[in-house]
SELOFI-231749 format. One record per residue (C-alpha): x, y, z. Coordinates in steps of 0.5 Angstrom, whole numbers, plus 500, padded with zeros to 3 digits. Layout:
// SELOFI-231749
@u=X, v=Y, w=Z
...
This chain:
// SELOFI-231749
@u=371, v=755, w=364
@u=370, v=749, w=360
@u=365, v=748, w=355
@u=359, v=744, w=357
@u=351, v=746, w=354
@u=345, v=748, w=359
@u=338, v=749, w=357
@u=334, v=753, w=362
@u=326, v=756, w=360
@u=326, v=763, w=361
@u=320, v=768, w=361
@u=320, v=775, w=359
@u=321, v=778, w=366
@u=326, v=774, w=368
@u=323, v=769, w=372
@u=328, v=761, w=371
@u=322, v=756, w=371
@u=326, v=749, w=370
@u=333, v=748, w=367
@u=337, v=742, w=364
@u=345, v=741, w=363
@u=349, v=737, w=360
@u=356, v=734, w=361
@u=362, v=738, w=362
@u=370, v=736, w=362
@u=371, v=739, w=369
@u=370, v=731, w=373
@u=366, v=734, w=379
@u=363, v=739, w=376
@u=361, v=734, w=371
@u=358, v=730, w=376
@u=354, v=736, w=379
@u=351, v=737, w=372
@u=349, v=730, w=372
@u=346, v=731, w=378
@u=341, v=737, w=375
@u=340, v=733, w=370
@u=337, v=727, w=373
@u=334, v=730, w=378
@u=329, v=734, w=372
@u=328, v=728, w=368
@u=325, v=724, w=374
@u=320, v=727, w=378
@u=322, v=722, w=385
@u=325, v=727, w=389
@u=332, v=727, w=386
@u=334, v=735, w=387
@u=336, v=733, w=395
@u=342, v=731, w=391
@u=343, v=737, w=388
@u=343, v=742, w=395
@u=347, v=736, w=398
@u=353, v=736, w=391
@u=352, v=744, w=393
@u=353, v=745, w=401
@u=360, v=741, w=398
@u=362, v=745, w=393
@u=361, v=751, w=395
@u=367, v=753, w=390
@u=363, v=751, w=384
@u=357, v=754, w=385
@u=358, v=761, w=382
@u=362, v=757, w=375
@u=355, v=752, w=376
@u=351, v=759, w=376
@u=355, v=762, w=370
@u=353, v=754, w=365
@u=345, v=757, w=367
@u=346, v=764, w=366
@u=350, v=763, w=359
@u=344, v=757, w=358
@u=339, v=763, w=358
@u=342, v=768, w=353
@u=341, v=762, w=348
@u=335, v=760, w=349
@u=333, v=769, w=348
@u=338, v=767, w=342
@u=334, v=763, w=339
@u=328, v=766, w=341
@u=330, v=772, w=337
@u=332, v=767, w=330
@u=326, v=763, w=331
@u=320, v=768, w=330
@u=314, v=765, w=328
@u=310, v=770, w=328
@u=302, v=769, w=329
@u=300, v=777, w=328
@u=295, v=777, w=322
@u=294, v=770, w=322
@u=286, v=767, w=326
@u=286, v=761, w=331
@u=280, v=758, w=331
@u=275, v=763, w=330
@u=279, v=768, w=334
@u=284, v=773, w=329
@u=291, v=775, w=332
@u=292, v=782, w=333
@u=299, v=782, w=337
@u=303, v=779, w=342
@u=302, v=780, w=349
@u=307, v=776, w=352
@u=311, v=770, w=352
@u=313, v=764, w=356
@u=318, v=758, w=358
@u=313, v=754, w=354
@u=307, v=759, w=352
@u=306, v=765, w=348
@u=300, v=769, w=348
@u=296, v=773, w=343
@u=291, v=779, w=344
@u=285, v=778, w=339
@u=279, v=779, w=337
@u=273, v=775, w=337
@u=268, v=778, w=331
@u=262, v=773, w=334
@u=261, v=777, w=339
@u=265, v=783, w=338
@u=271, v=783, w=343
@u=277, v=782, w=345
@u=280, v=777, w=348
@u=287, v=774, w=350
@u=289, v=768, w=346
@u=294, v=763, w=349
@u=298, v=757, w=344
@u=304, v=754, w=345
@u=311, v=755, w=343
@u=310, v=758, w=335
@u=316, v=754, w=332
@u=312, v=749, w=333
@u=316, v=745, w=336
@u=313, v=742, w=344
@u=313, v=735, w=346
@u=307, v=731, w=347
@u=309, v=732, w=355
@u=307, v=739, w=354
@u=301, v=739, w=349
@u=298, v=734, w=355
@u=301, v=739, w=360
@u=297, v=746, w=356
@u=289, v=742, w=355
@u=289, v=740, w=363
@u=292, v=747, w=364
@u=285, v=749, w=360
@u=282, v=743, w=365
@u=284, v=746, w=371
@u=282, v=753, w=370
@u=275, v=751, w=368
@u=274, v=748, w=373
@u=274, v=754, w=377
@u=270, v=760, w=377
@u=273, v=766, w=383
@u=273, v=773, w=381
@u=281, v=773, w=382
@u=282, v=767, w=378
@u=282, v=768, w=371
@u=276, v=764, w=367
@u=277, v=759, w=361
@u=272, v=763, w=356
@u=273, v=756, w=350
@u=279, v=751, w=348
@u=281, v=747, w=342
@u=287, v=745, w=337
@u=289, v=747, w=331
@u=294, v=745, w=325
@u=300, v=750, w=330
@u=298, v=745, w=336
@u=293, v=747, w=342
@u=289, v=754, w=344
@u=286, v=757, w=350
@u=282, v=763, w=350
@u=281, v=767, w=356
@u=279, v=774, w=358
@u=283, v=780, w=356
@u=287, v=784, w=362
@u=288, v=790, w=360
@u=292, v=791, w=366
@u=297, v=787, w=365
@u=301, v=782, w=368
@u=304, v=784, w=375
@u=310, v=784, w=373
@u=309, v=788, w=368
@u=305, v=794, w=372
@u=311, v=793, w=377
@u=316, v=795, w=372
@u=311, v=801, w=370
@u=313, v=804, w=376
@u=316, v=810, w=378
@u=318, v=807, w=384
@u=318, v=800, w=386
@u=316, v=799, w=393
@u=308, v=799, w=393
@u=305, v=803, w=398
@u=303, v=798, w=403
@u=296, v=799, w=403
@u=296, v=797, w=397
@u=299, v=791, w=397
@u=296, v=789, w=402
@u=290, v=789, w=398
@u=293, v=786, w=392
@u=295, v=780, w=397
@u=289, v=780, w=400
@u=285, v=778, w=393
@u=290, v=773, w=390
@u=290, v=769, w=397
@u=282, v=769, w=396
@u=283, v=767, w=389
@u=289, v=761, w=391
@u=284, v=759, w=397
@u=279, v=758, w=392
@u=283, v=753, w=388
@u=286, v=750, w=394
@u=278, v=748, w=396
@u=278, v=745, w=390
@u=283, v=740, w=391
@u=289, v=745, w=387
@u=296, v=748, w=389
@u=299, v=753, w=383
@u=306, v=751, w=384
@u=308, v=758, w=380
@u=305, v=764, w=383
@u=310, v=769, w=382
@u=308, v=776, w=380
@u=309, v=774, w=372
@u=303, v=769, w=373
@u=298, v=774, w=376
@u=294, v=779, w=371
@u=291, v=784, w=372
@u=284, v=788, w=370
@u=283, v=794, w=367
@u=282, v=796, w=375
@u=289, v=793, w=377
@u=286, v=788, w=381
@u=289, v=782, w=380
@u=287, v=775, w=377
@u=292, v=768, w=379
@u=293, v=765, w=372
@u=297, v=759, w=369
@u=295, v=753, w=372
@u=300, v=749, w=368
@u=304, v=747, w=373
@u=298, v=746, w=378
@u=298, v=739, w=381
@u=292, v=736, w=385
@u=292, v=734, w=392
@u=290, v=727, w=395
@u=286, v=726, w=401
@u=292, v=728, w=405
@u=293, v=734, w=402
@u=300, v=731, w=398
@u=302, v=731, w=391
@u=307, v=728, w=388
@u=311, v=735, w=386
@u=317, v=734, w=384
@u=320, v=740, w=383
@u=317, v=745, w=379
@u=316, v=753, w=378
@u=321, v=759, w=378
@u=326, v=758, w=385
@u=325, v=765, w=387
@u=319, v=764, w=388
@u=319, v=757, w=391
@u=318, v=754, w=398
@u=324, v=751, w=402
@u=320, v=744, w=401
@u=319, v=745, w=394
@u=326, v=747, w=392
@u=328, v=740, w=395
@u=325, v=737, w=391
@u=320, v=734, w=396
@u=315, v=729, w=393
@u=309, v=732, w=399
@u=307, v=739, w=397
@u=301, v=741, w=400
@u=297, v=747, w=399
@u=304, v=751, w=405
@u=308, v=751, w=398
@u=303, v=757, w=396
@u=303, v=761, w=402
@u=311, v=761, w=401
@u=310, v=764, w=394
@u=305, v=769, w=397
@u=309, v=772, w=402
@u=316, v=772, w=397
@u=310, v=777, w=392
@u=308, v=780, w=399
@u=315, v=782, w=400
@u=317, v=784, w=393
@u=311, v=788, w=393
@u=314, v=792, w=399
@u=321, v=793, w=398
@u=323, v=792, w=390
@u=325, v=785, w=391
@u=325, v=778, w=392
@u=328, v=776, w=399
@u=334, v=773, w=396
@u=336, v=777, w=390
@u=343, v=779, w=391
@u=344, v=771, w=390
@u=345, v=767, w=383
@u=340, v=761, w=383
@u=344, v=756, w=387
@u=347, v=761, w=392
@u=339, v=761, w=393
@u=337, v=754, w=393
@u=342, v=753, w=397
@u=340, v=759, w=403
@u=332, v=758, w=402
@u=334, v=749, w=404
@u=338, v=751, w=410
@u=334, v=752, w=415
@u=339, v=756, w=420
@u=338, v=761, w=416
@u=332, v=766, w=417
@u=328, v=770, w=410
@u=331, v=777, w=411
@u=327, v=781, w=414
@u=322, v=787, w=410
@u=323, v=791, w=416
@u=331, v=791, w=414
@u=330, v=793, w=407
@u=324, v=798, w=408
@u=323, v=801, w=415
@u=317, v=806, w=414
@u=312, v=798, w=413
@u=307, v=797, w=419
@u=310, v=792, w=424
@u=303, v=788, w=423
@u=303, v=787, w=415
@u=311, v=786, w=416
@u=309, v=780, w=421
@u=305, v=778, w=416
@u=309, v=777, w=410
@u=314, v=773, w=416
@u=309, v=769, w=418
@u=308, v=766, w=410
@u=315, v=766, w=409
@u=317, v=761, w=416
@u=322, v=756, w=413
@u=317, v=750, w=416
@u=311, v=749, w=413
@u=307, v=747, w=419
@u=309, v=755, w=421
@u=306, v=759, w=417
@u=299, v=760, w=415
@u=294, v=754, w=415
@u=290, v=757, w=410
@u=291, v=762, w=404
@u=284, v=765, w=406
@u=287, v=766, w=414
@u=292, v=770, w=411
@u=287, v=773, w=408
@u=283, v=774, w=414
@u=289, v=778, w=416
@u=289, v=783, w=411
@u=283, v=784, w=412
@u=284, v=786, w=419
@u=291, v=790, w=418
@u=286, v=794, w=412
@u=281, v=795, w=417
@u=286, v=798, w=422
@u=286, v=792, w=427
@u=291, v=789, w=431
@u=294, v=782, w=428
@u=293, v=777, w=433
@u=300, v=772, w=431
@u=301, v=766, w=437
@u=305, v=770, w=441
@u=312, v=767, w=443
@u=313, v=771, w=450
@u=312, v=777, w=453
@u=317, v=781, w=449
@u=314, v=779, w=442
@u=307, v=782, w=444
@u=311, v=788, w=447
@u=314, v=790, w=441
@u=308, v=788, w=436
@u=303, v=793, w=441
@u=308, v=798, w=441
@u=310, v=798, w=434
@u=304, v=796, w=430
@u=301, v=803, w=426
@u=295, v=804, w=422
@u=296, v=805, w=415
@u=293, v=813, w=413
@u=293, v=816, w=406
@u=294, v=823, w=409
@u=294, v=827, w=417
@u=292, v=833, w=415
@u=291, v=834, w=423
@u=299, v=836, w=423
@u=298, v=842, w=424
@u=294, v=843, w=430
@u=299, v=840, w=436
@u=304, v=844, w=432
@u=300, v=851, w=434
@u=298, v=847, w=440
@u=305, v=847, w=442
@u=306, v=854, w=441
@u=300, v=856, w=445
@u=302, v=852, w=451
@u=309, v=855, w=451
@u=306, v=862, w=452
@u=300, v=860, w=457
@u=304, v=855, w=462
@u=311, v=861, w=461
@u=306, v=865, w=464
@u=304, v=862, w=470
@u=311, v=860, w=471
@u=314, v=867, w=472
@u=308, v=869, w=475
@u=308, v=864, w=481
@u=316, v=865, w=482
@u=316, v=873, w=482
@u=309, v=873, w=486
@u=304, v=876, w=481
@u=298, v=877, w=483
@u=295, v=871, w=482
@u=289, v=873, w=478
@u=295, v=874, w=472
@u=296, v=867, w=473
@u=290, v=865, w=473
@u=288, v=869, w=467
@u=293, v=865, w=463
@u=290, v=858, w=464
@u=284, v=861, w=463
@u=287, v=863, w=456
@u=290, v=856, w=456
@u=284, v=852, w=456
@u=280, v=857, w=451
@u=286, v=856, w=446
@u=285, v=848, w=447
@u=278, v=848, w=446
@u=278, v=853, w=439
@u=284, v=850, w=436
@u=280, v=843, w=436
@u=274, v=847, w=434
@u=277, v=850, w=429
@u=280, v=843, w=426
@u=272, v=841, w=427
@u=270, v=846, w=422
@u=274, v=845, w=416
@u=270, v=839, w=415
@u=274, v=836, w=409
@u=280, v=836, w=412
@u=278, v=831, w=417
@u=280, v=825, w=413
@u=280, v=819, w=417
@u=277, v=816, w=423
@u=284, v=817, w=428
@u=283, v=824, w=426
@u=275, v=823, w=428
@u=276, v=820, w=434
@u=283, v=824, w=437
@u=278, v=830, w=436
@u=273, v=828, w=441
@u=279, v=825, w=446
@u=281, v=832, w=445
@u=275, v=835, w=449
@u=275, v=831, w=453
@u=282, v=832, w=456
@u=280, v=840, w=455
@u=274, v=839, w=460
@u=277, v=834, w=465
@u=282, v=840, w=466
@u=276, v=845, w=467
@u=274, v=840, w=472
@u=280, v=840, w=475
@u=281, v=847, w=475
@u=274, v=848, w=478
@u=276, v=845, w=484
@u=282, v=849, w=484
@u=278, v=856, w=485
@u=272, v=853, w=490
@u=273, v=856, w=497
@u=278, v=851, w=500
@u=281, v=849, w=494
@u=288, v=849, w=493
@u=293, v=854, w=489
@u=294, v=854, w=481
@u=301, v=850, w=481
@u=297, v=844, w=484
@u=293, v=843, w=477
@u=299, v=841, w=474
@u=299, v=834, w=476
@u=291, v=833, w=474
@u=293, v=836, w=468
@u=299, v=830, w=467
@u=295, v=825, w=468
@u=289, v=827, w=464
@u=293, v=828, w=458
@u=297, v=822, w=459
@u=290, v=818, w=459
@u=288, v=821, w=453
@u=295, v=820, w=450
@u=295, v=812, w=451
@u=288, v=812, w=448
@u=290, v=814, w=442
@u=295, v=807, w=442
@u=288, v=804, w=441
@u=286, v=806, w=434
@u=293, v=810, w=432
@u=299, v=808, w=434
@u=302, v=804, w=439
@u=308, v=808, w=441
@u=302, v=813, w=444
@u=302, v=807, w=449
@u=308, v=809, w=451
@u=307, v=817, w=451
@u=301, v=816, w=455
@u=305, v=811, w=460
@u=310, v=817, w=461
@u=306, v=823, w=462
@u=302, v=818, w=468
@u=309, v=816, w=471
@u=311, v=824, w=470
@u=305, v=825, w=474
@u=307, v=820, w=479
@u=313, v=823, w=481
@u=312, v=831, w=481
@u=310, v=831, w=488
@u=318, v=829, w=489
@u=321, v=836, w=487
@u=316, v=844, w=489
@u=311, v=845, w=487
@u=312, v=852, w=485
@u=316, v=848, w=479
@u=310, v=844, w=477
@u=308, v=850, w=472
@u=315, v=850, w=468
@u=316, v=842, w=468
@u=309, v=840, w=466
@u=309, v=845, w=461
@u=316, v=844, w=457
@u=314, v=837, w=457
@u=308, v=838, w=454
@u=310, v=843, w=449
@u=316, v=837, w=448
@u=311, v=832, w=447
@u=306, v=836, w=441
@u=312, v=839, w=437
@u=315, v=831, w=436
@u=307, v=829, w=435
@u=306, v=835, w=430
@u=313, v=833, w=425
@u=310, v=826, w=426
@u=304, v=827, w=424
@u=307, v=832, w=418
@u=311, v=826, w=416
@u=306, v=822, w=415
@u=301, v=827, w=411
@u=308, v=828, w=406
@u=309, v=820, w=405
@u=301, v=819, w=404
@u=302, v=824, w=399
@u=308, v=822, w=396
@u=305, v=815, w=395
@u=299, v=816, w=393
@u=302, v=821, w=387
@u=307, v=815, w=386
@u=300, v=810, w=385
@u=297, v=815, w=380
@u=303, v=815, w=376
């Protein structure tokens, strides 16, 4: 490789926030080069260039990556040489207790504010001094920006003032962190999608809020959220923040870290809008869930160049983690939309959304045909800590094979028909004490799917002793003719727990009515057998289903713990 200097800011997490190179003996690198650096000392929308010089030489690409990543070890290098040090030192009438964090263009300091007896966060910038008018000005209207919001999930400016070491802010202490920090503190890095979902929700409030106040952050990124003592989450960081004109434009430039960009915002396209925000929640939503960013396994071109081309769609969280609901995933794909126009019109209808997958509703996206709403009502599933209900189909299934096997070799050999109809009668009874007994361990109804199962359950129960009845009046018909009532009373009740459960119930129940359908085509002396093997067929797959569920639930919930 070619000798040649590149300075980029990186912050503790890792996060590439802006770069600048130098030139390089190589002529057509060289001339890509030439193009990052013009492009980031104007702000006319001259990074078009770059992705353009890039889409045409791809064979460059990795070389130009290996410039920016050796940039970075210098500028850690230097960082490490260059450690002036506050600790110990008071800044304004705050005392500096210890370093908290660091940033491309900011440090910020735990201290202690004896006026009014607390702890406060501190930020100044760089400590060697060395900051340009650009960024001093940049940092005093960061401090104006924040104050003038006031959301509980953005975090307040408590005072500001200017030193003989440069300009200072002071802010509420997090004692949570940043988000980026609390993620690495995992044990496991998928968060359980509840909980993202509630994070999400409460950051698209605080962003909507600076929205409306006529803002768009421009960097928001897991580093720049900090959380409280509660690991709610607050939007910080306003210094790269840009205020919106009538039309909802900025003059942006580009600006914030790239794996957390819009596609327009990593064009380097001069009309923002509040859509560049919406991107970077949905990039958070994503990681939240798998770990990752969408682009991770490519270098900072490899995803310039993959986040501008819009033939390439975001991967995805479905492909990384299959276990998220299909409506919480069709959310952070709606953030992620290539084109602006196509996701959310607001951070607060993205947060609308949240509150509707929390609550165990059904998302209503604008559908795209037939097959798409299919697919989303058959896939969608309400998030639940835990099922302690798991064992109740599983001794279901049991009971059903002993009643039904019963009657089946009964009707076959010609027993006395009162033997058959005392095991339905031993069927029925078991169904309805299996469901009382779930009833009366009270605490381990944990949820409302559970609540309401149970109350479906006696209803089916009583619809069969109808059934039954009938059965037994004088004219009425013979214990095999039960079956298919029984089919489809159950398979009614399957699909109505696709209203509040899961969507597959809806194809379950569709099975068992069209099962029912189709039992008068072989005898009815086999209608005791085929019922009951179905039946039994389908509470063994719902019991090590729901037995799934509960076991994950409680994974995920010792792993939040942790």
């Amino acid at each position: 490789m070619t000798p040649g200097i590149l300075i980029m800011s990186e912050d503790q997490a890792g996060d590439t926030t802006v770069y600048v190179s130098a030139s390089t003996s190589d002529s057509v690198l060289g001339a890509g080069l030439a193009l990052v650096h013009a492009a980031e000392e104007s702000d006319s929308g001259g990074w078009k260039a770059v992705i353009d010089w890039m889409g045409a030489n791809p064979h460059l690409a990795a070389e130009l990556a290996q410039h920016i990543a050796d940039a970075a070890g210098v500028g850690r290098l230097l960082t490490r040489q260059n450690p002036t040090d506050r600790v110990g030192r008071w800044v304004g009438g705050y005392e500096i207790l210890s370093e908290l964090g660091r940033g491309g263009m900011g440090v910020v300091y735990r201290a202690r504010d004896h006026a009014l007896n607390r702890d406060v966060a501190v930020k100044l910038l760089r400590a060697d001094g060395g900051f340009t008018a650009v960024e001093a000005a940049r940092f005093r209207y960061e401090a104006e920006v924040v104050a003038s919001l006031k959301h509980s999930n953005i975090v307040t400016v408590l005072a500001y003032g200017e030193t003989d070491g440069g300009p200072y802010l002071v802010m509420p202490l997090m004692a949570g962190g940043s988000m980026a920090a609390w993620l690495k503190r995992r044990t496991d890095d998928k968060v359980a999608p509840k909980r993202a979902a509630e994070m999400l929700r409460d950051v698209a409030l605080g962003v909507h809020h600076a929205h409306q106040r006529g803002l768009i952050h421009r960097d928001l990124k897991p580093g720049n959220l900090l959380l409280d003592a509660d690991d709610t989450p607050h939007v910080a960081d306003f210094g790269l923040a840009r205020r919106l004109d009538a039309t909802l434009s900025t003059a942006a430039g580009i600006a914030g870290t790239v794996a957390y960009m819009a596609p327009e915002q990593g064009r380097g396209e001069r009309q923002l809008t509040t859509a560049a925000d919406l991107y970077a929640l949905g990039v958070i939503l994503f990681e939240l869930l798998t770990g990752k960013v969408p682009y991770a396994d490519s270098d900072v071109p490899g995803i310039l160049l993959r986040l501008t081309d819009e033939d390439e769609p975001v991967p995805p969280v479905s492909q990384r983690r299959p276990d998220v609901p299909a409506d919480l995933a069709a959310v952070c794909a709606k953030c992620l939309e290539k084109r602006p126009a196509d996701r959310y019109s607001s951070a607060l209808e993205l947060a609308e959304d949240l509150v509707k997958f929390l609550a165990g509703e059904p998302i209503n996206h604008s559908q795209r045909g037939w097959f798409t709403g299919l697919t989303r009502a058959l896939g969608w599933r309400r998030e639940l800590p835990s099922m302690g209900s798991w064992w109740a189909p599983l001794c279901g299934a049991v009971s059903t094979f002993a009643a039904l096997g019963v009657i089946q070799i009964a009707v076959l050999c010609g027993a006395p028909p009162w033997l058959g109809w005392a095991a339905m009668g031993y069927y029925l009874t078991a169904w309805l004490l299996l469901v009382r007994l779930f009833q009366a361990l009270g605490p381990r109804i944990r949820n409302p799917v559970e609540k309401a199962s149970a109350a479906l359950q006696y209803g089916m129960a009583l619809a069969s002793a109808a059934v039954i009845a009938v059965q037994l009046s004088p004219g009425g018909g013979s214990i095999e003719a039960c079956f298919q009532p029984f089919c489809a009373i159950v398979g009614l009740g399957v699909f109505a727990h696709g209203v509040f459960y899961w969507g597959g119930m809806y194809a379950a129940g569709m099975a068992f009515m069209a099962f029912a359908a189709v039992m008068p085509l072989y005898p009815v002396r086999y209608w005791p057998g085929t019922y009951g093997a179905v039946n039994v067929a389908f509470q063994l797959w719902v019991g090590f289903h729901l037995l799934r569920v509960h076991r994950q639930g409680r994974s995920v919930s010792t792993s939040d713990i942790a």
